[in-house]
C-alpha positions as CSV (number, residue, x, y, z in Angstrom):
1,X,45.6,-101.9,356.9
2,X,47.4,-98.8,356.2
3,X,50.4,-98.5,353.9
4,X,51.0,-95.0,353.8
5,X,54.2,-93.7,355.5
6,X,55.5,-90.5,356.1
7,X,59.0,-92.5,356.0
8,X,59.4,-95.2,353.2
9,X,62.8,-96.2,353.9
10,X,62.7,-98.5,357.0
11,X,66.5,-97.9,357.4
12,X,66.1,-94.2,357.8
13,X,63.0,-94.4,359.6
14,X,64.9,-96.5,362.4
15,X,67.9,-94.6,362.5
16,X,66.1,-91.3,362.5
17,X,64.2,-92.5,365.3
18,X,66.6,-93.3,367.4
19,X,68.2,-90.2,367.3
20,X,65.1,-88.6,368.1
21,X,65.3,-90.3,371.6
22,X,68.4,-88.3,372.2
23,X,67.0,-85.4,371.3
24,X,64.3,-85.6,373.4
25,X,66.5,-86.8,376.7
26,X,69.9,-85.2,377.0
27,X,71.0,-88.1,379.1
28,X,71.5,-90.9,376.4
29,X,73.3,-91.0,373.6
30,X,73.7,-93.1,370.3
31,X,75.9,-95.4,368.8
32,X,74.9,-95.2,365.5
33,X,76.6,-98.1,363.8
34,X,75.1,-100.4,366.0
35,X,71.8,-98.9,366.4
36,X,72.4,-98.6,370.2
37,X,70.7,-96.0,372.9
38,X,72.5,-95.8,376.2
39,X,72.9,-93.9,379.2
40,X,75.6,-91.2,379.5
41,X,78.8,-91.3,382.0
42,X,77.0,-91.1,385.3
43,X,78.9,-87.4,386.2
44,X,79.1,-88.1,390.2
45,X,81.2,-91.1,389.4
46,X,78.8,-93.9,391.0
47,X,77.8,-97.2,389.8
48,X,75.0,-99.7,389.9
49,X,74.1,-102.4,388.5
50,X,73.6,-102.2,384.5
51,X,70.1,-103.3,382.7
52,X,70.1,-104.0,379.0
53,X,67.4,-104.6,376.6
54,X,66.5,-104.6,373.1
55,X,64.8,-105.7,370.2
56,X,63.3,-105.3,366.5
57,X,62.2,-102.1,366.3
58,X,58.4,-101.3,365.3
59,X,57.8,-101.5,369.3
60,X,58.4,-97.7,370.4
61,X,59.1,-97.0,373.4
62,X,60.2,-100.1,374.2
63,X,62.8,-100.4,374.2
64,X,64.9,-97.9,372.8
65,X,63.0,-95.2,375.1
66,X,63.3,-96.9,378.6
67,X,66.7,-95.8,378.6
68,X,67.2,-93.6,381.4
69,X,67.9,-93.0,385.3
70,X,65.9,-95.5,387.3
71,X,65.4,-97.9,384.1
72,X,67.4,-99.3,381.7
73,X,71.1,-98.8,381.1
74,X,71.0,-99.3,376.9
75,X,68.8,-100.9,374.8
76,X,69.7,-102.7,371.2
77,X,67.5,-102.0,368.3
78,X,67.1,-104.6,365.3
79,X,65.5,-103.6,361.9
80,X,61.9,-103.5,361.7
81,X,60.6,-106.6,363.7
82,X,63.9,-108.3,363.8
83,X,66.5,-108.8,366.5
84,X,69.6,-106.8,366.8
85,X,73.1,-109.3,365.8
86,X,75.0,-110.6,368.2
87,X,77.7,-107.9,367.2
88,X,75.3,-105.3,368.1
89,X,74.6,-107.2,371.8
90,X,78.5,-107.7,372.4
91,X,79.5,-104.5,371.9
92,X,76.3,-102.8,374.0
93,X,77.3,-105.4,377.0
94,X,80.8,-104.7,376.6
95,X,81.6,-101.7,376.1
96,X,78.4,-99.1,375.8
97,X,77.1,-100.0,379.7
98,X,79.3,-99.5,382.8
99,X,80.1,-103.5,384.0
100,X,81.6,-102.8,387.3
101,X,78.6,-104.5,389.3
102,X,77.5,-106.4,386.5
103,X,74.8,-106.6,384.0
104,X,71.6,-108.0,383.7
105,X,70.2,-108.7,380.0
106,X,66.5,-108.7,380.2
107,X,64.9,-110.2,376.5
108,X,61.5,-111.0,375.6
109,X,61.1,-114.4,374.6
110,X,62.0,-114.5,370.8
111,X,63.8,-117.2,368.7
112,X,66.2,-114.7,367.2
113,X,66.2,-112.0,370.3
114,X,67.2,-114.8,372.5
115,X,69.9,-116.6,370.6
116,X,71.7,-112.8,369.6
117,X,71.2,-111.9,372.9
118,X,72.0,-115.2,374.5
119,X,75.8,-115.7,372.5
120,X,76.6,-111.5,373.6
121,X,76.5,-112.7,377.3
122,X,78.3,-115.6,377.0
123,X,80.9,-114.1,375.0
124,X,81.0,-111.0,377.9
125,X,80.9,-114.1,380.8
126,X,84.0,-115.6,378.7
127,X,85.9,-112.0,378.9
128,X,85.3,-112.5,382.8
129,X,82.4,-109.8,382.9
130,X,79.3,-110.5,385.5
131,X,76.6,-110.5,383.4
132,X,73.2,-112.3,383.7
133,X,70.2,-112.6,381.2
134,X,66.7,-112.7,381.9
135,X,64.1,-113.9,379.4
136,X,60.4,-112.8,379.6
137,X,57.3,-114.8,378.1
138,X,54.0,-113.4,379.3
139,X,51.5,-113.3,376.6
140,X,48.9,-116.1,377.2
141,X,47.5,-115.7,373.7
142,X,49.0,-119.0,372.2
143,X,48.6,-121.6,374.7
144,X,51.0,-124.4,376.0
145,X,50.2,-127.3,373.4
146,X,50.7,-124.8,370.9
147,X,53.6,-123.1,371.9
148,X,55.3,-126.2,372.1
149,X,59.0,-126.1,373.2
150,X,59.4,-122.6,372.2
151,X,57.1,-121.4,375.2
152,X,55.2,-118.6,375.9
153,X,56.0,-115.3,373.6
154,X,57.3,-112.0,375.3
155,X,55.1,-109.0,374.9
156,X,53.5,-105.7,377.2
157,X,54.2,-106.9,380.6
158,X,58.1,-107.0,380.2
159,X,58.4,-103.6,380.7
160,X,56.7,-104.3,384.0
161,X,59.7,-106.3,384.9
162,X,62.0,-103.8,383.3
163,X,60.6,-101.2,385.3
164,X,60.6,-103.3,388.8
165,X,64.4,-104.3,388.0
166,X,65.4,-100.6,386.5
167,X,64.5,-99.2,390.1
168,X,65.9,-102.0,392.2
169,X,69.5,-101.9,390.5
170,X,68.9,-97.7,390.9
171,X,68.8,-97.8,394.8
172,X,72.1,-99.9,394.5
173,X,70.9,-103.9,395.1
174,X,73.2,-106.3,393.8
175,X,73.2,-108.2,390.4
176,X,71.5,-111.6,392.1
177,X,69.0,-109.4,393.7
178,X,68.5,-107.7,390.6
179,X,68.1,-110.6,388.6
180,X,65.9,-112.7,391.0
181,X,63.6,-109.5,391.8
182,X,63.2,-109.7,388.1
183,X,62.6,-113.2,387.4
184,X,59.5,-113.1,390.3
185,X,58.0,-110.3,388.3
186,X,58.0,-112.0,385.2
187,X,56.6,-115.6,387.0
188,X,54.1,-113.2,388.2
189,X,52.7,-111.7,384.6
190,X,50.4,-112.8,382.2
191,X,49.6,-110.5,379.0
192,X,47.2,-111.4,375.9
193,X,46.3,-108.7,373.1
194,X,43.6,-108.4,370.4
195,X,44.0,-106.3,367.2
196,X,41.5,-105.2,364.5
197,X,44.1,-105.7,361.6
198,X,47.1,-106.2,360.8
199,X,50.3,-104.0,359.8
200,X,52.2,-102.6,357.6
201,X,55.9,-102.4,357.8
202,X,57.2,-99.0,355.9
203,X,59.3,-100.2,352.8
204,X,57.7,-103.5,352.4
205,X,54.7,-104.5,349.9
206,X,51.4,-104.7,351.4
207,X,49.8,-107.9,352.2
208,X,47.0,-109.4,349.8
209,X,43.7,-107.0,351.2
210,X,42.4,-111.0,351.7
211,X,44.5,-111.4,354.7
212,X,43.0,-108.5,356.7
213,X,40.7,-109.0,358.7
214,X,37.0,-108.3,358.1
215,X,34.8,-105.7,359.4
216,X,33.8,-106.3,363.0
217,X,36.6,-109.4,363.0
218,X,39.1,-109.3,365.5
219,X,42.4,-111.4,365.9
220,X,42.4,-112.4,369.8
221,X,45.7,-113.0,370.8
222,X,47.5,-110.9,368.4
223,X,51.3,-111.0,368.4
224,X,53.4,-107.3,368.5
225,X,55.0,-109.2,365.1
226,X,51.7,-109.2,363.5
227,X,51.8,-113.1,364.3
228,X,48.3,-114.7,364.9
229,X,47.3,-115.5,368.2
230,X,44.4,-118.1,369.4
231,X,42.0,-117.0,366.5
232,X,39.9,-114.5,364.9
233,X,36.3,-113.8,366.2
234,X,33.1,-111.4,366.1
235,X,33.4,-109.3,368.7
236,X,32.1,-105.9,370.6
237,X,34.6,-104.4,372.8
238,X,32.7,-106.0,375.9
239,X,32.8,-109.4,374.5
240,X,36.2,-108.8,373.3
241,X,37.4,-107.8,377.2
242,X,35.7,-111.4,378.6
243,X,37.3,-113.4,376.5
244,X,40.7,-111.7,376.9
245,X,40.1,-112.2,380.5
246,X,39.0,-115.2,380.4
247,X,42.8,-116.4,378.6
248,X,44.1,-114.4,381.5
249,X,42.4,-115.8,384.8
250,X,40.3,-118.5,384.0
251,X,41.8,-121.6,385.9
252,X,39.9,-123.8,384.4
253,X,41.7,-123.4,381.0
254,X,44.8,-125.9,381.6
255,X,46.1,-125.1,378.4
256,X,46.1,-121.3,379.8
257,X,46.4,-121.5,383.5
258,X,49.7,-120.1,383.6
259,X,49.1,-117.8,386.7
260,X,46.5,-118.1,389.9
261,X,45.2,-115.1,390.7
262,X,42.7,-114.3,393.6
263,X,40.4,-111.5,394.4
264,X,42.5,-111.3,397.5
265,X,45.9,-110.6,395.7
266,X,47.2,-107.2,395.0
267,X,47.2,-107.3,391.4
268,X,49.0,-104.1,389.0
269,X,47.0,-103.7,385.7
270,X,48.6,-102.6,382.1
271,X,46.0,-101.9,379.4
272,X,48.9,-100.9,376.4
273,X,48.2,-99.2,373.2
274,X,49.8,-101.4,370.1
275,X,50.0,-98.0,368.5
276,X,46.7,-97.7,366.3
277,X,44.2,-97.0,369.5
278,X,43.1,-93.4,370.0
279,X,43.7,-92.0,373.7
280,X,40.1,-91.5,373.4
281,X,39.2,-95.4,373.1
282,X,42.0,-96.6,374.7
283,X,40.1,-94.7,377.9
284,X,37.2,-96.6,376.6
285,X,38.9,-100.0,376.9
286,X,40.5,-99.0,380.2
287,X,37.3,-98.5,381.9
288,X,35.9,-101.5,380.2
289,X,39.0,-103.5,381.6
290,X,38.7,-102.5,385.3
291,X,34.7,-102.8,385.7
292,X,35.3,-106.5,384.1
293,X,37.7,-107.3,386.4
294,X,35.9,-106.2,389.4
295,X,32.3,-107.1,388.4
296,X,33.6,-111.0,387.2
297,X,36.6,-111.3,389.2
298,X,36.4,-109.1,391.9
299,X,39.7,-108.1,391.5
300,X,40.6,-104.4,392.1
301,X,43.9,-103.5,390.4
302,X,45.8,-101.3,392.8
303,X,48.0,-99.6,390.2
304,X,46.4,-98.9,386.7
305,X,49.0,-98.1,383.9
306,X,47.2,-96.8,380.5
307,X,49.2,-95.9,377.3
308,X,51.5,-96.8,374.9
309,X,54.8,-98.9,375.8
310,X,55.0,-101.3,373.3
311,X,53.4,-101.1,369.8
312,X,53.4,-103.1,367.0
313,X,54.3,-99.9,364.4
314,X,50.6,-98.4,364.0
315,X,48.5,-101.6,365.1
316,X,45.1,-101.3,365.4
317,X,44.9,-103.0,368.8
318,X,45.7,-103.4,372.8
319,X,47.3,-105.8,375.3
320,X,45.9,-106.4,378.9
321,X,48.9,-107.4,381.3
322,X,48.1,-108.5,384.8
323,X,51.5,-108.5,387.5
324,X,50.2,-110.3,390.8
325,X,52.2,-108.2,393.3
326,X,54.3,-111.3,394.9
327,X,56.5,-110.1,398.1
328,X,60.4,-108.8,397.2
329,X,61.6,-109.9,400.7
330,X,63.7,-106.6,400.9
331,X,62.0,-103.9,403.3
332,X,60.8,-100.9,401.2
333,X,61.3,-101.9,397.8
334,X,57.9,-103.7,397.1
335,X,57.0,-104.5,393.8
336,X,54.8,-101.4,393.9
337,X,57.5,-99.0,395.6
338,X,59.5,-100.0,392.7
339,X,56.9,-99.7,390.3
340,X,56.2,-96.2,391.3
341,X,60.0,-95.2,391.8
342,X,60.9,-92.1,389.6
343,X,62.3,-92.7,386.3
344,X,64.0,-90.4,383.5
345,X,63.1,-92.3,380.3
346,X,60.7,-90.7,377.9
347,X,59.2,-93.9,377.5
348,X,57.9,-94.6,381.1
349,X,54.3,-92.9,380.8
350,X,53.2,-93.4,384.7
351,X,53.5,-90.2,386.5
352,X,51.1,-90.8,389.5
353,X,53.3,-90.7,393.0
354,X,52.8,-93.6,395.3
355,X,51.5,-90.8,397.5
356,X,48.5,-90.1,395.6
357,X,47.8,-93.9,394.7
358,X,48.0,-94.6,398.6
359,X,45.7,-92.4,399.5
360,X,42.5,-93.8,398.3
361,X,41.1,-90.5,397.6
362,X,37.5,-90.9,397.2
363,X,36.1,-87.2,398.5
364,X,34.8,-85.2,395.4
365,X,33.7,-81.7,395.4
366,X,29.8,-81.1,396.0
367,X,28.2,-79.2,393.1
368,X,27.0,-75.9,394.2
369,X,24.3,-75.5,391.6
370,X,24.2,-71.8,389.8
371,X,20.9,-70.0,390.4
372,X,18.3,-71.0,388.2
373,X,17.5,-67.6,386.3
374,X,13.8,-66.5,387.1
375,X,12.8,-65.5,384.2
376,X,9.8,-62.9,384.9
377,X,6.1,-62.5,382.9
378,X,7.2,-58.9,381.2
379,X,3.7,-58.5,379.7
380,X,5.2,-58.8,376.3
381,X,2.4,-60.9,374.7
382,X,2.2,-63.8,371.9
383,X,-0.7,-65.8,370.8
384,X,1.1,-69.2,372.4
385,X,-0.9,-71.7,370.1
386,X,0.3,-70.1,366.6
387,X,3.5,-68.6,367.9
388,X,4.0,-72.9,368.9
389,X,2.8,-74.4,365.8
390,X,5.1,-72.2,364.0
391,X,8.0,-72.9,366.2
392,X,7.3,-76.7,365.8
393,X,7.3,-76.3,361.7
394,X,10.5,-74.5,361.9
395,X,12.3,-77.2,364.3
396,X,10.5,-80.4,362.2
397,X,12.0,-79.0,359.0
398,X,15.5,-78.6,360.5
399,X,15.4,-82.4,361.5
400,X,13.6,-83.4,358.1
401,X,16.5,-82.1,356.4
402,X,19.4,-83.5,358.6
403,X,20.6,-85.4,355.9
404,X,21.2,-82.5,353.7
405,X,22.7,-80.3,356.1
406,X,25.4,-83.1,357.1
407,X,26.0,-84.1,353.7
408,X,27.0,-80.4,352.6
409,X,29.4,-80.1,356.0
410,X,30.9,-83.5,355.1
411,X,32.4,-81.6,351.8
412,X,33.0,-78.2,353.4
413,X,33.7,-79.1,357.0
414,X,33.6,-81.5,360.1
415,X,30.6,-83.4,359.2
416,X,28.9,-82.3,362.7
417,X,26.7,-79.9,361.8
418,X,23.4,-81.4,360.8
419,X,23.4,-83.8,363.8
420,X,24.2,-80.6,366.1
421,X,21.3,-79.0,364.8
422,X,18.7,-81.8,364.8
423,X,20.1,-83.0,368.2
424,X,18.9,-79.0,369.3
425,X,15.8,-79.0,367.1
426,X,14.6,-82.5,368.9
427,X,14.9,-81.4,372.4
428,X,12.7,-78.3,371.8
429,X,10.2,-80.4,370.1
430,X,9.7,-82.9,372.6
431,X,9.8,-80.1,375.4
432,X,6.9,-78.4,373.6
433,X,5.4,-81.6,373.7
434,X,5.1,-82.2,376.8
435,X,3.8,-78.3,378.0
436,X,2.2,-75.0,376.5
437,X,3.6,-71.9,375.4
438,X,2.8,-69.3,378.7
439,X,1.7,-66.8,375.8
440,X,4.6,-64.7,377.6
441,X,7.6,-64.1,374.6
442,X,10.5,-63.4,377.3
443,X,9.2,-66.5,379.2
444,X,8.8,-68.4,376.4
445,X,11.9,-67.9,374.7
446,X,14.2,-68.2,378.0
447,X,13.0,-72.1,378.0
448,X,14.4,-72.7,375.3
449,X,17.3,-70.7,375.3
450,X,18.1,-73.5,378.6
451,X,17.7,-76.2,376.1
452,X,19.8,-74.8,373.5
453,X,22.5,-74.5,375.7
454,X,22.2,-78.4,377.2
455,X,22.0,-79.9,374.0
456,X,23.8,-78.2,371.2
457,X,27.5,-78.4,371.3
458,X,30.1,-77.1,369.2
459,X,30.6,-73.1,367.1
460,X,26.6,-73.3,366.1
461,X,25.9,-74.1,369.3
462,X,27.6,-71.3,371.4
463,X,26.2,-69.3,368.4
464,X,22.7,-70.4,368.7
465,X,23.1,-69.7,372.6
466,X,24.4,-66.1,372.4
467,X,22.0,-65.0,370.0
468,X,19.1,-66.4,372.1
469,X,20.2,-65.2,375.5
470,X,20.9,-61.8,373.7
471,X,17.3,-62.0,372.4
472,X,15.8,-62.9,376.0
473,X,17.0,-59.2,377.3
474,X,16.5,-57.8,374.1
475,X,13.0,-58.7,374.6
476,X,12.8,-57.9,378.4
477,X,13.6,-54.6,377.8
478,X,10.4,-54.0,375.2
479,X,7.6,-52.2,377.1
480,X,4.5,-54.6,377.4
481,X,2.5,-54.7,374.6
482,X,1.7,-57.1,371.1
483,X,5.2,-58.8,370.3
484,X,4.5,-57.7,367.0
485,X,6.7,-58.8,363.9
486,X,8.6,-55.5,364.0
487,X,8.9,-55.6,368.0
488,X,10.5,-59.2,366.9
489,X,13.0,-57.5,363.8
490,X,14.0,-55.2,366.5
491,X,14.5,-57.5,369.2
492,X,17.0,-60.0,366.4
493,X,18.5,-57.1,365.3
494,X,19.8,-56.2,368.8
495,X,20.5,-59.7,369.1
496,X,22.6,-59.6,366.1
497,X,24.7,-57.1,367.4
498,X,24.9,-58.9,370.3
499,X,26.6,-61.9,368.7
500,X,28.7,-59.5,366.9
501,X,30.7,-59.0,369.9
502,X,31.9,-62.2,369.5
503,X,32.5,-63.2,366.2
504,X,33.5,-60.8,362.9
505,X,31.3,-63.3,360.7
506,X,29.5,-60.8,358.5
507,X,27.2,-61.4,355.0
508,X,29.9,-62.4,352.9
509,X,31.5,-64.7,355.0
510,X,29.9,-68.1,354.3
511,X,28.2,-68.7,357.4
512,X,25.2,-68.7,359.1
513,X,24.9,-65.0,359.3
514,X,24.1,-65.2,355.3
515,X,20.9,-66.1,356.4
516,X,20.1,-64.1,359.7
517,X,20.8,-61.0,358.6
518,X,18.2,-60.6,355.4
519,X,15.8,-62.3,357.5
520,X,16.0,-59.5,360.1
521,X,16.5,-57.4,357.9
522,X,13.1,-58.4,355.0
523,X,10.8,-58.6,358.7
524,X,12.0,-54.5,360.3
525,X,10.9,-53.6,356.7
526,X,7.7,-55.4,355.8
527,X,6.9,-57.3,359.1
528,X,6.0,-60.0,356.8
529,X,7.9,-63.5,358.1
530,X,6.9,-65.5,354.2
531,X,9.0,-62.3,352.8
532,X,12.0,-62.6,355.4
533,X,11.6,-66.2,355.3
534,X,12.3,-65.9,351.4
535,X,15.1,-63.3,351.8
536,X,16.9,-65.9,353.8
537,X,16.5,-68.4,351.8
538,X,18.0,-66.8,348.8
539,X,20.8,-65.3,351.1
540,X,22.0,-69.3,352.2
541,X,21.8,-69.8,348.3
542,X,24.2,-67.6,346.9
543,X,26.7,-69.0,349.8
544,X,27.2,-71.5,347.1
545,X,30.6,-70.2,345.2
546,X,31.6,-68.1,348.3
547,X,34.7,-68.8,349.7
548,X,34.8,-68.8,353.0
549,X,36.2,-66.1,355.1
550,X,35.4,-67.9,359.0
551,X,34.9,-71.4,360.6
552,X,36.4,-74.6,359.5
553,X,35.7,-74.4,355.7
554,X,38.6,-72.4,355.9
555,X,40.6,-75.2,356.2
556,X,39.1,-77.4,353.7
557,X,40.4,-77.9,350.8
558,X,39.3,-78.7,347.2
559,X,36.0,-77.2,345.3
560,X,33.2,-78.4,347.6
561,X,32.6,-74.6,348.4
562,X,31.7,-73.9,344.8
563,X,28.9,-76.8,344.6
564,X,27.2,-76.6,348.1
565,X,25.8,-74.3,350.1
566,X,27.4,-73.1,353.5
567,X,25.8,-75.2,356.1
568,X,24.9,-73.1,359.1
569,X,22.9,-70.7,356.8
570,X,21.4,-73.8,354.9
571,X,20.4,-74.7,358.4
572,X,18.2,-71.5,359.4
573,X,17.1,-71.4,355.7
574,X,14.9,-74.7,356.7
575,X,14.2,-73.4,359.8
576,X,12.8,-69.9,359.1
577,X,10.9,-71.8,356.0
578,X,9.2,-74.4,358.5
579,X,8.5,-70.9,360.3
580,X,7.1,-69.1,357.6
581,X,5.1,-72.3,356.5
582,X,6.3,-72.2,353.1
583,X,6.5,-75.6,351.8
584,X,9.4,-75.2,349.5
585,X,11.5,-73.0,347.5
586,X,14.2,-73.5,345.0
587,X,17.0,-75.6,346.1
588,X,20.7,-76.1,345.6
């Protein structure tokens, strides 16, 4: 659990907050004193039907951003995980959102949001207003023995009913039909959600590190309050997913069997972000999700919503909502129609048209593959057995000394460079494992310039690649003859100025060009590779205490420049060792 905070002071950071949303959407505004966002004086003059909302907040968007054109009217926001007063409800209902066709309140189902919620509309229905409330309990994480009396809690899916009844009251229906469009959505949801740990509300002491959960540990059933849900458990992702589904569909769990749904139902998917997940494993989970669901269930979601629409604060965790798609009765305002109605709240995250989801687009371009370059015999000649055992040396001590290499770039950089260059080094070595060297240096060298650029990824990797395609025409254009060590010194060199093109990274710069380039230089003059082997060595050495002029290091703060080497050099250091065949020199 994180405690840090760029905003200590829950009251600020909620007040802040909410003025952000107008910022960010000129069509609301905010009543500060009580913490209200709502829509601005519609300017043609018509009316609809209003929707109101609210909650703690510590769930952004909901609700605060859903407030827009083709959504909700005005949402309330409480304090951090606690309901908004009944003061703040009365005057939102009364006076913030235009009443003339009435009001639908739509709450998720919590003790205090209900109550404060629950006494605003009566005390509107008592001033003669038309005002109806609508409660929302999804989640299927606590079941009915233990939810007692109090029911099922409110969580993801009720912005799938916000949404549904936002669009509805936008194309002008009535209050009733509002209301009873939104009460079939929510009898039609089920939500559960799993988190990793727990959070941390800004302002407040952390929790005893005991009551986190342990490494691997997941909470199934996770409130957005940090509440607990059915229990913790050791779970992958895939595990994880079953039994979330299971809570969700499995009718044989009476304590759970909230909602029947068949592979022969439409069903809308939500996979929601509580705020912690990356977008990059929240695409993980999504995919997991949907193969689950059609693989187990057979069930094929026809709308898949991904993202965040209600968080709890930074939590390290998701919800999966299911909406069976039950029939409106009003001709061309499905539940999907409305679903994929256009909205102006910076909240709503679902841009796909109906359009596009309708037409089941499955054509996909067919890969016109590039021509494979025919590299050509050039009559530039190698002896392939000792040119390949050196080559093997060179790549064996690059992946021998992984370890190194990564722990050096862990200090100065991104931590990716070792693995980059062993992943590289590996594929060359079980390619020449599997064949001989032709004996043919331009031939040769363009094989594994192709592997070079299949495996190795990131700067080091395009760098690798240039240099070597550089050195395949360099090469070409030598009349045939021995590939002698100085026909190799030229060759690099014009490869060197080659990759020069493309980056200013010069001796002096702390990079990988600290080694190269006394290498090149050590084998034009002597043509002895031990020599030039050595000259690069002690060229990556004294990158140690150079501050770096290119690349990430840049970046990096703190001393770690002044006690390790730069690790792109350190990494053709090993290399052009393994080359040379010298067992060892003196080291960092």
């Amino acid at each position: 659990m994180s405690s840090k905070h760029f905003i200590n002071d829950p009251t600020k950071l909620v007040n802040d907050a909410l003025f952000g949303i107008t910022l960010a959407n000129p069509a609301v505004a905010l009543d500060a004193d009580n913490k209200t966002i709502y829509r601005r004086p519609n300017l043609n003059g018509s009316s609809q039907v209003s929707l109101l909302s609210g909650g703690g907040s510590g769930h952004e968007p909901s609700f605060a951003a859903f407030v827009g054109d083709g959504l909700l009217s005005a949402a309330v926001a409480g304090t951090i995980f606690a309901s908004p007063n009944t003061e703040q409800v009365r005057k939102a209902v009364m006076g913030l959102v235009d009443s003339t066709r009435g009001v639908l309140v739509i709450v998720m189902n919590y003790t205090g949001d209900v109550l404060n919620f629950g006494v605003a509309v009566e005390q509107a229905k008592s001033a003669g207003l038309n005002v109806e409330m609508l409660v929302v309990a999804d989640d299927v994480g606590v079941g009915r023995q233990k939810a007692g009396k109090v029911g099922r809690r409110g969580i993801a899916g009720t912005v799938l009913v916000q949404k549904i009844a936002g669009a509805l009251a936008a194309q002008g229906a009535d209050l009733a039909e509002v209301h009873r469009i939104g009460r079939l959505a929510a009898d039609n949801l089920v939500s559960v959600g799993a988190s990793l740990e727990h959070v941390h509300v800004p302002g407040h002491v952390a929790a005893h590190a005991d009551d986190g959960l342990k490494l691997g540990e997941v909470e199934l059933g996770m409130g957005i309050h940090n509440e607990p849900g059915s229990g913790k458990r050791t779970a992958d992702l895939p595990e994880l997913v079953t039994a979330m589904l299971a809570q969700l569909l499995d009718q044989s769990d009476k304590d759970r069997a909230f909602l029947s749904i068949k592979s022969s139902d439409e069903v809308v998917l939500l996979v929601n972000n509580l705020g912690g997940v990356s977008v990059l494993e929240m695409g993980g989970i999504t995919t997991e999700v949907v193969t689950q669901l059609k693989g187990q269930y057979d069930i094929r979601p026809v709308r898949i919503l991904s993202g965040t629409y209600m968080t709890s604060l930074n939590g390290l965790g998701f919800s999966i909502s299911l909406l069976k798609v039950a029939d409106t009765g009003i001709n061309g305002s499905t539940m999907i129609q409305l679903l994929d109605a256009p909205s102006e709240a910076t909240g709503w995250s679902a841009p796909i048209s109906t359009q596009t989801w309708e037409a089941k687009v499955q054509s996909t371009r067919e890969y016109k593959e590039a021509p494979i370059r025919k590299v050509q015999p050039t009559g530039l000649k190698l002896n392939p057995a000792t040119a390949k055992a050196a080559l093997v040396r060179g790549l064996e001590r690059v992946v021998a000394s992984e370890p190194e290499i990564t722990k050096y770039d862990e200090v100065v950089g991104d931590g990716d460079c070792g693995f980059g260059l062993k992943r590289g080094a590996e594929a060359i070595l079980t390619f020449l494992a599997q064949r001989k060297f032709s004996g043919d240096a331009v031939v040769d060298v363009a094989d594994i310039v192709l592997l070079v650029e299949k495996t190795m990824d990131g700067t080091s990797g395009a760098l690798y690649t240039i240099f070597l395609n550089a050195l395949v025409r360099s090469l070409a254009a030598i009349p045939p003859g021995e590939a002698t060590s100085q026909v190799w010194a030229k060759a690099l060199e014009q490869s060197s100025a080659a990759m020069s093109k493309y980056t200013s990274a010069r001796p002096g710069d702390r990079t990988l060009v600290d080694a190269l380039y006394p290498f090149i230089e050590v084998l034009g003059k002597t043509g002895d590779v031990k020599e030039a082997a050595k000259a690069a060595s002690l060229g990556a050495e004294k990158t140690k205490g150079m501050k770096a002029s290119l690349g990430r290091t840049v970046y990096v703060g703190g001393t770690g420049f002044q006690e390790f080497p730069d690790p792109g050099a350190w990494g053709l250091r090993c290399f052009f060792l393994g080359l040379a065949g010298i067992e060892s020199t003196n080291s960092v």
